[in-house]
C-alpha positions as CSV (number, residue, x, y, z in Angstrom):
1,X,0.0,0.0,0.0
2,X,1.2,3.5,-0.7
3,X,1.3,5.8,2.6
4,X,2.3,9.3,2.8
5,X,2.0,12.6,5.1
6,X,-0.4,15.4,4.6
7,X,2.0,17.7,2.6
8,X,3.8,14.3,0.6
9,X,6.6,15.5,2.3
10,X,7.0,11.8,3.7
11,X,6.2,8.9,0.9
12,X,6.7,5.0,1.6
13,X,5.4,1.5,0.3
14,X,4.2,-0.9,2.7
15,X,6.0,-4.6,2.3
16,X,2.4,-5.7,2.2
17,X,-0.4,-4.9,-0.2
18,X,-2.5,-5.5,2.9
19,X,-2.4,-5.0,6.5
20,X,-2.4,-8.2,9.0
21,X,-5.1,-6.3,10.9
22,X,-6.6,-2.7,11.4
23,X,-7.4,-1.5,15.0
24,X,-9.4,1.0,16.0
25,X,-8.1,2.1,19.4
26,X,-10.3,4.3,21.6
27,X,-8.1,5.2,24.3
28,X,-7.6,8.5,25.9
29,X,-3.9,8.1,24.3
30,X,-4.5,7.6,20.8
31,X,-7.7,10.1,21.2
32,X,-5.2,12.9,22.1
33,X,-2.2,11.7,19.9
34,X,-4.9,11.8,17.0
35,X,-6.7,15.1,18.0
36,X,-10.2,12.9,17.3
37,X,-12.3,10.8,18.7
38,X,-10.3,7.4,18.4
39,X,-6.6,6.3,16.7
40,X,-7.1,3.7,13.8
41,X,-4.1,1.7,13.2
42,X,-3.2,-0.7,10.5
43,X,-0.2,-3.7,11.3
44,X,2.5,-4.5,9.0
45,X,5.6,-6.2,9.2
46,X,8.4,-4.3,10.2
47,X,9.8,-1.4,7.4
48,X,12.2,1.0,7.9
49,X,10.5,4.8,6.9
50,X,13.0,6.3,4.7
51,X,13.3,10.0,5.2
52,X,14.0,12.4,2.0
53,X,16.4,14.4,4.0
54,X,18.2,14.0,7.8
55,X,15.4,16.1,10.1
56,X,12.3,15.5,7.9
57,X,11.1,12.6,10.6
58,X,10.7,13.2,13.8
59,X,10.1,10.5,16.4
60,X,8.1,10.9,19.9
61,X,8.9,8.4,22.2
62,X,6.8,7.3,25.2
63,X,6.3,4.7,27.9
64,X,4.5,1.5,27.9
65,X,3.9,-1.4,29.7
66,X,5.7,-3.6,27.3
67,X,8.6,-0.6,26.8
68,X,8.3,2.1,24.9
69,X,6.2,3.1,21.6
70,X,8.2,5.1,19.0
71,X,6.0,7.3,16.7
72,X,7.5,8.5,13.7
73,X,6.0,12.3,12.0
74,X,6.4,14.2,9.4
75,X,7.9,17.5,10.6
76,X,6.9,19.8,8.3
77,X,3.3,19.0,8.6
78,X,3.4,17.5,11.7
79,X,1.6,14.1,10.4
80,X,1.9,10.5,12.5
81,X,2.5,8.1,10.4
82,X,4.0,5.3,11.6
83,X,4.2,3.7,15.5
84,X,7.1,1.2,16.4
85,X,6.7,-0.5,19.7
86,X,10.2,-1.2,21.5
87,X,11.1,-3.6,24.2
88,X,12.3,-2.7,27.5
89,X,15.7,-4.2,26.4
90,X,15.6,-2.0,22.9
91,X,14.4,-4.6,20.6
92,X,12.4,-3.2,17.8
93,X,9.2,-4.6,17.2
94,X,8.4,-7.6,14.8
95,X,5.4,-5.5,13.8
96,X,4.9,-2.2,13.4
97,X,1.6,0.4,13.3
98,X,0.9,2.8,10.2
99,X,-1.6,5.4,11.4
100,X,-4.5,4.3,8.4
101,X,-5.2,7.4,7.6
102,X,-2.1,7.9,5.4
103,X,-2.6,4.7,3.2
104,X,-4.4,5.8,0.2
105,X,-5.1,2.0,-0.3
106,X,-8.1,1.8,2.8
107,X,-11.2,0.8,1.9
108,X,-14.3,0.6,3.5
109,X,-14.6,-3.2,3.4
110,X,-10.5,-3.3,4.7
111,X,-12.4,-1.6,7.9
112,X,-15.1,-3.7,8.5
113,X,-12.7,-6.8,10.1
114,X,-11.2,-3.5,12.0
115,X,-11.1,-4.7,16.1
116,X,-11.7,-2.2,18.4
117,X,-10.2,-1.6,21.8
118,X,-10.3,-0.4,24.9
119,X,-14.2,0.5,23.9
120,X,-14.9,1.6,28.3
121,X,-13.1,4.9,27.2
122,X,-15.2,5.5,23.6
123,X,-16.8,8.9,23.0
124,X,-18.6,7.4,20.1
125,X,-20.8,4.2,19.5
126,X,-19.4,1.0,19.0
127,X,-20.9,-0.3,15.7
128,X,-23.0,-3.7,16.6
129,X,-21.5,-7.1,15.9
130,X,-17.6,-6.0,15.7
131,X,-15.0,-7.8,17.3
132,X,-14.4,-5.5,20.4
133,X,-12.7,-5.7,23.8
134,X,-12.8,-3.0,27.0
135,X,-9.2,-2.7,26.7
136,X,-5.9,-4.5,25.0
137,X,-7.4,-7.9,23.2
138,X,-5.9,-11.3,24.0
139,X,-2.8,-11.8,23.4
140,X,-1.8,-8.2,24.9
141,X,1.6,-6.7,23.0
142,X,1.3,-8.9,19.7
143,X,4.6,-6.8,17.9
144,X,7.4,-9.0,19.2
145,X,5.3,-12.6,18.7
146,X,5.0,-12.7,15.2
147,X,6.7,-12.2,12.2
């Protein structure tokens, strides 16, 4: 799938024409990190995001449970693009997070299998007969099990 920031600044190719899943996240994180009402996420395998010049991709680092999460943005527009858990002992995830709305590629039937989480903090309705769970699914951190 072809990704990129609001300005283009920021162009990449996922390794996959499709994600291995799509999350909507309604967490009071991923509701302030995405200035709406919910983050959507879509998982890849691991790519390295290629900037066109040193400086054009920031990164803002913060806690976890499982580590750290690494989000990568455009800064000239200021775009998230890509989130990169990291272990507590600095291993890079297996799997990595591209914020959806920056693939061109999403359909509306891609969404429909989306899983949402951590629904006890939604400010909006659940749609009837999703997958869903009150917080992380089973499974927990899933980006250092698989490949």
């Amino acid at each position: 799938m072809e990704g990129r920031c609001q300005c283009g600044l920021i162009r990449f190719t996922t390794p996959t024409p499709k994600p291995k899943a799509i999350y909507v996240c309604h967490c009071t994180e991923c509701r302030h990190q995405s200035s709406s009402t919910h983050g959507m996420t879509a998982v890849f395998p691991w790519f390295k995001l290629e900037p066109p010049y040193p400086g054009a991709i920031g990164v803002y680092s913060r806690p976890n449970p499982h580590g750290r999460t690494d989000g990568y943005f455009c800064t000239k527009c200021g775009s998230r693009l890509i989130h990169c858990p990291v272990s507590h002992t600095g291993e890079p995830a297996k799997l990595l997070s591209v914020k959806s709305g920056c693939l061109d590629g999403m359909t509306k039937e891609m969404l429909r299998s989306a899983v949402h989480i951590w629904t006890k903090s939604a400010v909006v309705d659940i749609p009837d007969g999703v997958e869903q769970y009150e917080e992380e699914p089973p499974g927990g951190d899933w980006s250092f099990d698989e490949e």
